[in-house]
mmCIF file as Biopython writes it, N, C-alpha, C and O atoms, coordinates in Angstrom:
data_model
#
loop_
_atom_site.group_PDB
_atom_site.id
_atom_site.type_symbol
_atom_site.label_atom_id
_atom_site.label_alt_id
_atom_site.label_comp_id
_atom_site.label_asym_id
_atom_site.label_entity_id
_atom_site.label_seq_id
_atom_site.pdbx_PDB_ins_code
_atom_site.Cartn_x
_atom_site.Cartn_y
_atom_site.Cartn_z
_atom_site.occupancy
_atom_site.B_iso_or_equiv
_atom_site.auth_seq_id
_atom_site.auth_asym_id
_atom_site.pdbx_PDB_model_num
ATOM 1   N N  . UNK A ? 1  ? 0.817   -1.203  0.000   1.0 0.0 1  A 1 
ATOM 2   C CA . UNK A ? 1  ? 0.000   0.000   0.000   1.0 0.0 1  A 1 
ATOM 3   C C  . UNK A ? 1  ? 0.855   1.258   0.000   1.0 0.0 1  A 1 
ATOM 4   O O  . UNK A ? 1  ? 0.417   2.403   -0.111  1.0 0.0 1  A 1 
ATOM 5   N N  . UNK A ? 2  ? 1.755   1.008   0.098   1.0 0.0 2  A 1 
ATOM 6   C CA . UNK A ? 2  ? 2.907   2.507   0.127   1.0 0.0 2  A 1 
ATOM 7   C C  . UNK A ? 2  ? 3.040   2.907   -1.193  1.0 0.0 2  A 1 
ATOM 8   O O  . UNK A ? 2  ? 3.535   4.032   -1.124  1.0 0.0 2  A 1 
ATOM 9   N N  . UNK A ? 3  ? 2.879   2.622   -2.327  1.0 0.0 3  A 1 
ATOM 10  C CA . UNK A ? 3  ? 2.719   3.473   -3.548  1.0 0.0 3  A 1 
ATOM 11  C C  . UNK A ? 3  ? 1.975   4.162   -3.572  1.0 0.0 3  A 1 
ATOM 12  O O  . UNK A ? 3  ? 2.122   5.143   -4.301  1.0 0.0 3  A 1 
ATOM 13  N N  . UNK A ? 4  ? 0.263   3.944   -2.446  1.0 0.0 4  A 1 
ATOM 14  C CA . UNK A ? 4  ? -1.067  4.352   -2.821  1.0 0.0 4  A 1 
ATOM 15  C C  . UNK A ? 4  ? -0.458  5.828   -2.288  1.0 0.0 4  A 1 
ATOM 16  O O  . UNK A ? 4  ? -0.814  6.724   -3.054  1.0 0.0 4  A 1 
ATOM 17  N N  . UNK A ? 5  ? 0.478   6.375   -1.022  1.0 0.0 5  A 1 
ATOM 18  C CA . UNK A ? 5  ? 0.119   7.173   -0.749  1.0 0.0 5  A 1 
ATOM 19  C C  . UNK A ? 5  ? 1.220   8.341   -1.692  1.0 0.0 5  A 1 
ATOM 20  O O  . UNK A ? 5  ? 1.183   9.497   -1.270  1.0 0.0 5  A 1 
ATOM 21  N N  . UNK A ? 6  ? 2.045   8.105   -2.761  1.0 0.0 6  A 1 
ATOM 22  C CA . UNK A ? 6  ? 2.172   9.460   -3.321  1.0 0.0 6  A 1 
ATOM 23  C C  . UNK A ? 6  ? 1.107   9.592   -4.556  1.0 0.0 6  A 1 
ATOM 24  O O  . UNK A ? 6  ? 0.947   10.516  -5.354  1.0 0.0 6  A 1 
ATOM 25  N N  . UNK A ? 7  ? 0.453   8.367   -4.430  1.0 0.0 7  A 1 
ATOM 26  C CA . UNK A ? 7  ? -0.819  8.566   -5.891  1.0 0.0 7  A 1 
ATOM 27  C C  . UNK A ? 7  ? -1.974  9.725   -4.840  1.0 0.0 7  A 1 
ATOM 28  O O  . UNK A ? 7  ? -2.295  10.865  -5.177  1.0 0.0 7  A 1 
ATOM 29  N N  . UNK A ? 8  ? -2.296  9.194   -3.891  1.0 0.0 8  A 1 
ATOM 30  C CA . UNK A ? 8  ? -3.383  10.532  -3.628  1.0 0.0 8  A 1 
ATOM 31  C C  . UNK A ? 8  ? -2.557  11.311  -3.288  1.0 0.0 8  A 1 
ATOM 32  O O  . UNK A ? 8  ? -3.194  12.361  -3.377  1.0 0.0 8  A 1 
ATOM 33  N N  . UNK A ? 9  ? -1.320  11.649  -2.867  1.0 0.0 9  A 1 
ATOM 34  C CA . UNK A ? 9  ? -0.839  12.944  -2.608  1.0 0.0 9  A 1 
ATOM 35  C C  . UNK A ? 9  ? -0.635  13.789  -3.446  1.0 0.0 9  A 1 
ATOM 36  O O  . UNK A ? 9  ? -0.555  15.000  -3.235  1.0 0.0 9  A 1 
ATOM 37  N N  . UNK A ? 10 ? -0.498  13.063  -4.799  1.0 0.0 10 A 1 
ATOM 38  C CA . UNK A ? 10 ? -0.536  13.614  -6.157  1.0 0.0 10 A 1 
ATOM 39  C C  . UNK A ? 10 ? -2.109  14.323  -6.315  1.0 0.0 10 A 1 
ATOM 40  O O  . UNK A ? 10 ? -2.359  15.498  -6.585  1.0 0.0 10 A 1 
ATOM 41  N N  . UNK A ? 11 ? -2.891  13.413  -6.102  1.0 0.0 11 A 1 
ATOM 42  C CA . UNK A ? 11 ? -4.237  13.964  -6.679  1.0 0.0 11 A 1 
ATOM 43  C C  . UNK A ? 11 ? -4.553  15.024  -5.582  1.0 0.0 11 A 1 
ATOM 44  O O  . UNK A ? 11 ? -4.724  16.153  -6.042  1.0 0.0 11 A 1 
ATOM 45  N N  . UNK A ? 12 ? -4.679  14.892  -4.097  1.0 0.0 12 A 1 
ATOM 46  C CA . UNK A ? 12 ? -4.952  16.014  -3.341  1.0 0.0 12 A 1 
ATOM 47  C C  . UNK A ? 12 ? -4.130  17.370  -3.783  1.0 0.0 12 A 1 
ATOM 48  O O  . UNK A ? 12 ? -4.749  18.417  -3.971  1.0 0.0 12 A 1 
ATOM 49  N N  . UNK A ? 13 ? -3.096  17.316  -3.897  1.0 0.0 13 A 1 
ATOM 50  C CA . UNK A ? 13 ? -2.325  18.740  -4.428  1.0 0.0 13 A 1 
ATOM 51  C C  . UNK A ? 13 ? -2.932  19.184  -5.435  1.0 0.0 13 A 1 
ATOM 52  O O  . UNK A ? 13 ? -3.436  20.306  -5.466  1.0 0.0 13 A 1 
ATOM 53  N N  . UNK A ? 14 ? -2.958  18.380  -6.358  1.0 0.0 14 A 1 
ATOM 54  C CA . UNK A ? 14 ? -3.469  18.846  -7.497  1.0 0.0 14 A 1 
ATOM 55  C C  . UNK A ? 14 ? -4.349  19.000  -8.500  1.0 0.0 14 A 1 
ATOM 56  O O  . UNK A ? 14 ? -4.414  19.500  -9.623  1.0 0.0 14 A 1 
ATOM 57  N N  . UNK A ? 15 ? -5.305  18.132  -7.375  1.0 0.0 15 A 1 
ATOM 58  C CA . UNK A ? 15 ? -7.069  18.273  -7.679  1.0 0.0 15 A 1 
ATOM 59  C C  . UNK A ? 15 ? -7.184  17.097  -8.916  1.0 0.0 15 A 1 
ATOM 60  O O  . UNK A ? 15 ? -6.335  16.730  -9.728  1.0 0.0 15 A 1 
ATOM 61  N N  . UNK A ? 16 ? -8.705  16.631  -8.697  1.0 0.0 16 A 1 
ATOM 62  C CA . UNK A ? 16 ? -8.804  15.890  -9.510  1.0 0.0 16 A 1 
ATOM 63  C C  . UNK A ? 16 ? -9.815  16.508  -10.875 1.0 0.0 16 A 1 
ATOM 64  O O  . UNK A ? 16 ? -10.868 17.135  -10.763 1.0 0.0 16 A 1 
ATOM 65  N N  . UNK A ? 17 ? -9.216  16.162  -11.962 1.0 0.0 17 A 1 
ATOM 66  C CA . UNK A ? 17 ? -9.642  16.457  -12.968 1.0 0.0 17 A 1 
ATOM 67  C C  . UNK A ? 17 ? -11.125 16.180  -13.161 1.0 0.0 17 A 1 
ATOM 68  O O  . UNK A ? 17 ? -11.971 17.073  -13.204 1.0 0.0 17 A 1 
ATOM 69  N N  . UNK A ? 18 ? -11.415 14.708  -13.290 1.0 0.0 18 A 1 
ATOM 70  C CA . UNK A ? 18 ? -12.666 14.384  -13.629 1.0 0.0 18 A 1 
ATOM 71  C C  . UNK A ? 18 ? -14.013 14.798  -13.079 1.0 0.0 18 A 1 
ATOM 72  O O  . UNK A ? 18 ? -14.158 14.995  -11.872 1.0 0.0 18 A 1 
ATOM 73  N N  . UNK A ? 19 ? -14.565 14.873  -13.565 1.0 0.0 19 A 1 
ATOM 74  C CA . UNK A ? 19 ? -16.092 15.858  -13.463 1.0 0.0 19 A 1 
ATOM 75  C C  . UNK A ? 19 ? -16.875 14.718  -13.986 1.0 0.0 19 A 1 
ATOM 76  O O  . UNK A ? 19 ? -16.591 14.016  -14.957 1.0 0.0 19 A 1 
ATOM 77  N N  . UNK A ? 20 ? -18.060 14.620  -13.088 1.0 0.0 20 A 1 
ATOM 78  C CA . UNK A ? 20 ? -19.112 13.458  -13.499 1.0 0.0 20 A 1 
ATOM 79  C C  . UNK A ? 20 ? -19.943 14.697  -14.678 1.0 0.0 20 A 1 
ATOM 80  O O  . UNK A ? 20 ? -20.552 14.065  -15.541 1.0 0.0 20 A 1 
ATOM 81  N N  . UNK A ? 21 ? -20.018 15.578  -14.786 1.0 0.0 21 A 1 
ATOM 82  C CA . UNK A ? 21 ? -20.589 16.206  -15.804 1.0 0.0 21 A 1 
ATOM 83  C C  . UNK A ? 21 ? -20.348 16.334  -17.221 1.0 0.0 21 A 1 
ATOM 84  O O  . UNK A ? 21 ? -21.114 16.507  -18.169 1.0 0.0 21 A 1 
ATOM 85  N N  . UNK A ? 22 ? -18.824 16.178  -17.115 1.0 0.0 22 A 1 
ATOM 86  C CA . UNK A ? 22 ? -18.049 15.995  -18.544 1.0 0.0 22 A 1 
ATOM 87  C C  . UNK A ? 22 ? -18.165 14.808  -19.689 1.0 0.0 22 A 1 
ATOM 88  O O  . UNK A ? 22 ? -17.847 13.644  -19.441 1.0 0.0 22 A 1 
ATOM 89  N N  . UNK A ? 23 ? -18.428 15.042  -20.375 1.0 0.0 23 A 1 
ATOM 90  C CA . UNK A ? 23 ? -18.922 13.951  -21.477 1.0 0.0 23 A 1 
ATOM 91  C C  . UNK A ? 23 ? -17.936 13.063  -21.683 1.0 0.0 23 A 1 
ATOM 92  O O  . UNK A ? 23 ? -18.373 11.948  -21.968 1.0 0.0 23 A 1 
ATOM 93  N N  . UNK A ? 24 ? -16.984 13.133  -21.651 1.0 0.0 24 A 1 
ATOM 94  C CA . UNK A ? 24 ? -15.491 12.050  -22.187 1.0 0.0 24 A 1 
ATOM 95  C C  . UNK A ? 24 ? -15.155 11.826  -20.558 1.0 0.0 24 A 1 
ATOM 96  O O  . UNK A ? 24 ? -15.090 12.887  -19.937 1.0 0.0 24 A 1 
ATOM 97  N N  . UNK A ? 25 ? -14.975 10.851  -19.927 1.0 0.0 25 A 1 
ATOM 98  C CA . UNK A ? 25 ? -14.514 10.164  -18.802 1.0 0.0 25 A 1 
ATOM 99  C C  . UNK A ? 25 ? -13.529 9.829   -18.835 1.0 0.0 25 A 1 
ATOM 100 O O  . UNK A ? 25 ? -13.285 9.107   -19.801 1.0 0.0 25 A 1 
ATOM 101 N N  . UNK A ? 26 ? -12.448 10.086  -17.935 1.0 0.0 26 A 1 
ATOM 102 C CA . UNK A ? 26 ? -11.316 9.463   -18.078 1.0 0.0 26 A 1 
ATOM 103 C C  . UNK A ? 26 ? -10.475 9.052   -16.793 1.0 0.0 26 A 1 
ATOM 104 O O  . UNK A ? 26 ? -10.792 9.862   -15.922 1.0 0.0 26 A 1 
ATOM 105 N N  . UNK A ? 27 ? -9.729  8.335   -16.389 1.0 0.0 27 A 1 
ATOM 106 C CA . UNK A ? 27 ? -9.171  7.633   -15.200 1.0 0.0 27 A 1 
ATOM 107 C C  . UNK A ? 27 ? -8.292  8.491   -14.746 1.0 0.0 27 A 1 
ATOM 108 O O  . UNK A ? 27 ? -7.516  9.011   -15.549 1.0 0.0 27 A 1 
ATOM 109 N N  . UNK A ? 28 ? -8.237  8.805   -13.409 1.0 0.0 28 A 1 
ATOM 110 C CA . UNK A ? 28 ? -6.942  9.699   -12.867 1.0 0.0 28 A 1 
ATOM 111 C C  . UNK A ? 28 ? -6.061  8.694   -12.485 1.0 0.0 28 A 1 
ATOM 112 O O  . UNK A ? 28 ? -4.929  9.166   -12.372 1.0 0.0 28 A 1 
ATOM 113 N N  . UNK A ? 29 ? -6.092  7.908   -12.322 1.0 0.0 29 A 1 
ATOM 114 C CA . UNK A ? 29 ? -4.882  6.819   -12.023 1.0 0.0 29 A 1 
ATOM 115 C C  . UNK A ? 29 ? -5.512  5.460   -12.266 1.0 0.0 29 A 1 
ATOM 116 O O  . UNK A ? 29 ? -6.681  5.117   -12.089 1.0 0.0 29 A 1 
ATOM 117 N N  . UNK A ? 30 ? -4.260  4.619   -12.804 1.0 0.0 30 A 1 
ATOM 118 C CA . UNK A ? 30 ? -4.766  2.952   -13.095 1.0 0.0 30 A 1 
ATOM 119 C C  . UNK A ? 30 ? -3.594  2.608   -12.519 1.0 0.0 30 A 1 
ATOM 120 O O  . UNK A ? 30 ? -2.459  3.031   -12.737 1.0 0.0 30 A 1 
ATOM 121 N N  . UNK A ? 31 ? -4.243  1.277   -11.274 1.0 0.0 31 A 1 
ATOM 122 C CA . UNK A ? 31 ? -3.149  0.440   -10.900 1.0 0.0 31 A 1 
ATOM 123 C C  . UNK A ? 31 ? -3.473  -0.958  -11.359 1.0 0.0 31 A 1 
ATOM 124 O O  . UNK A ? 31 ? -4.651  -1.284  -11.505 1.0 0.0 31 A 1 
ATOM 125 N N  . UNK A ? 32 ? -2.427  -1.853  -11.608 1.0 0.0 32 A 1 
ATOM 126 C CA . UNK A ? 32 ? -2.365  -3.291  -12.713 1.0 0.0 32 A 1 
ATOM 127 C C  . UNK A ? 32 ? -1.892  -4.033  -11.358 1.0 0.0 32 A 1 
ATOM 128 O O  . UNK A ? 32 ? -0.883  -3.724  -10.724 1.0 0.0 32 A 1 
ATOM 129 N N  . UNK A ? 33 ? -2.925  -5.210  -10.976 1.0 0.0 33 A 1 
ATOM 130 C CA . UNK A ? 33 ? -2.438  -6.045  -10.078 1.0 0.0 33 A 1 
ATOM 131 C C  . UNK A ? 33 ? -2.487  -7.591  -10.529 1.0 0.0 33 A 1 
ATOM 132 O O  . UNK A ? 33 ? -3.338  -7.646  -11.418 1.0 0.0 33 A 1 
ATOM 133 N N  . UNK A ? 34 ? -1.930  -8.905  -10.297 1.0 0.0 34 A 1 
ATOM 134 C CA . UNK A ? 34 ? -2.041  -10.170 -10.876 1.0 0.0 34 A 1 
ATOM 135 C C  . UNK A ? 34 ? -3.563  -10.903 -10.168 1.0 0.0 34 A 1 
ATOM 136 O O  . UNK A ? 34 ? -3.744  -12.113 -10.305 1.0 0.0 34 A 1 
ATOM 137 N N  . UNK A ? 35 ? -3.969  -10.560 -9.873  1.0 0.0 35 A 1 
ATOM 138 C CA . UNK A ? 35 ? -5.194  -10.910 -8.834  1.0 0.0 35 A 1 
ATOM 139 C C  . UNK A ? 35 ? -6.488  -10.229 -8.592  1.0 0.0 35 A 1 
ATOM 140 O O  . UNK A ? 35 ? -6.447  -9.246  -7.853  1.0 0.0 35 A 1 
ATOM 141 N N  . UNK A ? 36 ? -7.642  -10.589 -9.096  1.0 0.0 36 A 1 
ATOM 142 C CA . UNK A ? 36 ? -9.036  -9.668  -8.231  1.0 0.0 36 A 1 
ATOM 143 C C  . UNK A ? 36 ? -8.360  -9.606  -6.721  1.0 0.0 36 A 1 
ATOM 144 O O  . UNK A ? 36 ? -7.826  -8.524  -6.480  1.0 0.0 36 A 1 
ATOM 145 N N  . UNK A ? 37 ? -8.318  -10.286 -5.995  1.0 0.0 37 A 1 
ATOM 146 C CA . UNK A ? 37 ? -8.206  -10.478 -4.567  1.0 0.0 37 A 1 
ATOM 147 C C  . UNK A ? 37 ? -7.348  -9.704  -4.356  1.0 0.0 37 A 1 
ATOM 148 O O  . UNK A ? 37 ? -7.579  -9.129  -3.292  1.0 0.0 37 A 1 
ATOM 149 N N  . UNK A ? 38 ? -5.977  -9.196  -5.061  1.0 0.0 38 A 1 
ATOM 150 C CA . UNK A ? 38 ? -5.249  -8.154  -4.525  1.0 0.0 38 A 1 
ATOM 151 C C  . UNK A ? 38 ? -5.519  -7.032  -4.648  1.0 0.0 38 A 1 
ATOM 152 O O  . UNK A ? 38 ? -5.038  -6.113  -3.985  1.0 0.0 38 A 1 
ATOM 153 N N  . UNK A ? 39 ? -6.795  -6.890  -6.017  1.0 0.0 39 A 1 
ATOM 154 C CA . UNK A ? 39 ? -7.278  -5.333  -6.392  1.0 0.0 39 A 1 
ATOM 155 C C  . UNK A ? 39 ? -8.236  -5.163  -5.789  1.0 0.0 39 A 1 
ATOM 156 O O  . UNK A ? 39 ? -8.851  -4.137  -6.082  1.0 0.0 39 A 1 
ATOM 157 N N  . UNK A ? 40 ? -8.973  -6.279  -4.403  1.0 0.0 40 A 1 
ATOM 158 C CA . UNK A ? 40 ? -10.147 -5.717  -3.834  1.0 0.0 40 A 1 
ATOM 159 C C  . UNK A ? 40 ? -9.238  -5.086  -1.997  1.0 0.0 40 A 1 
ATOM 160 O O  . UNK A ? 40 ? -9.619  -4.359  -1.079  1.0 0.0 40 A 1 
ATOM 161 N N  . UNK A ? 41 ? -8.178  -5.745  -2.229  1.0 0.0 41 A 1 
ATOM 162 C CA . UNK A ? 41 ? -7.209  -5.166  -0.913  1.0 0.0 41 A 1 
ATOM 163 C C  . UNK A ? 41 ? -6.436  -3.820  -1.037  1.0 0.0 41 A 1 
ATOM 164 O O  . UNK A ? 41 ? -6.236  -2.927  -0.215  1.0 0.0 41 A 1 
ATOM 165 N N  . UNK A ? 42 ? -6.003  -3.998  -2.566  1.0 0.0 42 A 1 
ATOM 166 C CA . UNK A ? 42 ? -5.818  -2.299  -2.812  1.0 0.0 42 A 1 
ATOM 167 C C  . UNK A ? 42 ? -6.501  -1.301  -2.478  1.0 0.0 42 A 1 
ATOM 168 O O  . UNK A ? 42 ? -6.125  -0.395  -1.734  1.0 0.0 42 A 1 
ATOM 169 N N  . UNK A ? 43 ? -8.006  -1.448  -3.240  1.0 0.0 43 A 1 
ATOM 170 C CA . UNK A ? 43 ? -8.979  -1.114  -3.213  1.0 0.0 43 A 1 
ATOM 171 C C  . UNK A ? 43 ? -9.450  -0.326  -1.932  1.0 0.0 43 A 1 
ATOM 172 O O  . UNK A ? 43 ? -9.801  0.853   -1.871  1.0 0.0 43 A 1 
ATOM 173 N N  . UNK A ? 44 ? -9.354  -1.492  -0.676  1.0 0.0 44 A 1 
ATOM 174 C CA . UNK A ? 44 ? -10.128 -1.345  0.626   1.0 0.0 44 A 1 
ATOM 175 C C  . UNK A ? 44 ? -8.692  -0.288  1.056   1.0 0.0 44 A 1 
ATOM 176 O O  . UNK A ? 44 ? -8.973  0.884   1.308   1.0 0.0 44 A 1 
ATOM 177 N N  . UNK A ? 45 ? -7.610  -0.589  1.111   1.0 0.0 45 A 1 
ATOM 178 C CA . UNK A ? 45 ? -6.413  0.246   1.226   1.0 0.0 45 A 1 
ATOM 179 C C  . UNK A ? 45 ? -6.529  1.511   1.143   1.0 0.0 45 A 1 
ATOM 180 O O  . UNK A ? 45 ? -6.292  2.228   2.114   1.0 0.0 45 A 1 
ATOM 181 N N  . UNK A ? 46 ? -6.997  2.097   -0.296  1.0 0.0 46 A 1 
ATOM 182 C CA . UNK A ? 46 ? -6.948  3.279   -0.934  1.0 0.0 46 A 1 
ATOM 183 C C  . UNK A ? 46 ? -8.114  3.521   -0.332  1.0 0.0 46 A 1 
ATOM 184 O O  . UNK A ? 46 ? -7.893  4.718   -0.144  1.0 0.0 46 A 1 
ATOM 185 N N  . UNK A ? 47 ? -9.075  3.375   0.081   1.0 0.0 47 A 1 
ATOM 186 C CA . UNK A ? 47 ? -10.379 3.703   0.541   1.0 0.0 47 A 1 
ATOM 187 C C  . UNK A ? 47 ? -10.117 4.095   2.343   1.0 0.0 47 A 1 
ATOM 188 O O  . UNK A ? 47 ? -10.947 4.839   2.866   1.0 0.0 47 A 1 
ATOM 189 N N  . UNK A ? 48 ? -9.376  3.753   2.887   1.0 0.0 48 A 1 
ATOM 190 C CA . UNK A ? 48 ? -8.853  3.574   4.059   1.0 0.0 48 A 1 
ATOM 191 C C  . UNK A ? 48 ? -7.923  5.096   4.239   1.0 0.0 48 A 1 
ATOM 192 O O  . UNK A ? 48 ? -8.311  5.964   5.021   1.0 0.0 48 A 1 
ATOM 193 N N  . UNK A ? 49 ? -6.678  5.256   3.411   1.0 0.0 49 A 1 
ATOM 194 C CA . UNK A ? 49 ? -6.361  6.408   2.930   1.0 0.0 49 A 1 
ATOM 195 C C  . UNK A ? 49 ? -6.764  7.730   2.504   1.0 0.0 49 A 1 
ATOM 196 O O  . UNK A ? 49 ? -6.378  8.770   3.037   1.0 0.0 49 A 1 
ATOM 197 N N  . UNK A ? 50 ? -7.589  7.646   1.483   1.0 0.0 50 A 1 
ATOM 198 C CA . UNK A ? 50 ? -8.758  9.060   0.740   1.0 0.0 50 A 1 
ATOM 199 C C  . UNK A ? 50 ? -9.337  9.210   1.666   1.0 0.0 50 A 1 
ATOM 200 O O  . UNK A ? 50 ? -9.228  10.349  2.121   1.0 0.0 50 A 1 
ATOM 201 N N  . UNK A ? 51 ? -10.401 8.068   2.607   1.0 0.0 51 A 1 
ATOM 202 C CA . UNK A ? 51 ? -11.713 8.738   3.501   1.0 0.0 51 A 1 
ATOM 203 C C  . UNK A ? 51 ? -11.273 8.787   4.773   1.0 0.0 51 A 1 
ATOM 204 O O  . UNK A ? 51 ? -12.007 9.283   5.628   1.0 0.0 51 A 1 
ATOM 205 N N  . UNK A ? 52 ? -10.000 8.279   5.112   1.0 0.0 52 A 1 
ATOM 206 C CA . UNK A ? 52 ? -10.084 8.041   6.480   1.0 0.0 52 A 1 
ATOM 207 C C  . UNK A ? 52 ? -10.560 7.302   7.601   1.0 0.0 52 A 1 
ATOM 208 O O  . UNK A ? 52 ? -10.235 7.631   8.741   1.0 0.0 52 A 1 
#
């Protein structure tokens, strides 16, 4: 989980782009894991991090 935290430190500084209003959607960050099971622990990780 220690990569997760310069990815939101990136996005808190510098705001996130995407707008649910904007017609073209696009990803502020993609992480590539070998496993669902490791991308639902990332997942809960990064969620743990952003909300607190």
């Amino acid at each position: 989980a220690a990569f997760l935290l310069p990815i939101l430190a990136h996005m808190m500084r510098d705001g996130i782009t995407a707008s649910r209003f904007k017609e073209l959607q696009e990803p502020e960050c993609i992480i590539v894991a070998p496993t669902r099971e490791l991308i639902n622990q990332i997942y809960l990780e990064a969620r743990k991090f952003s909300f607190g």
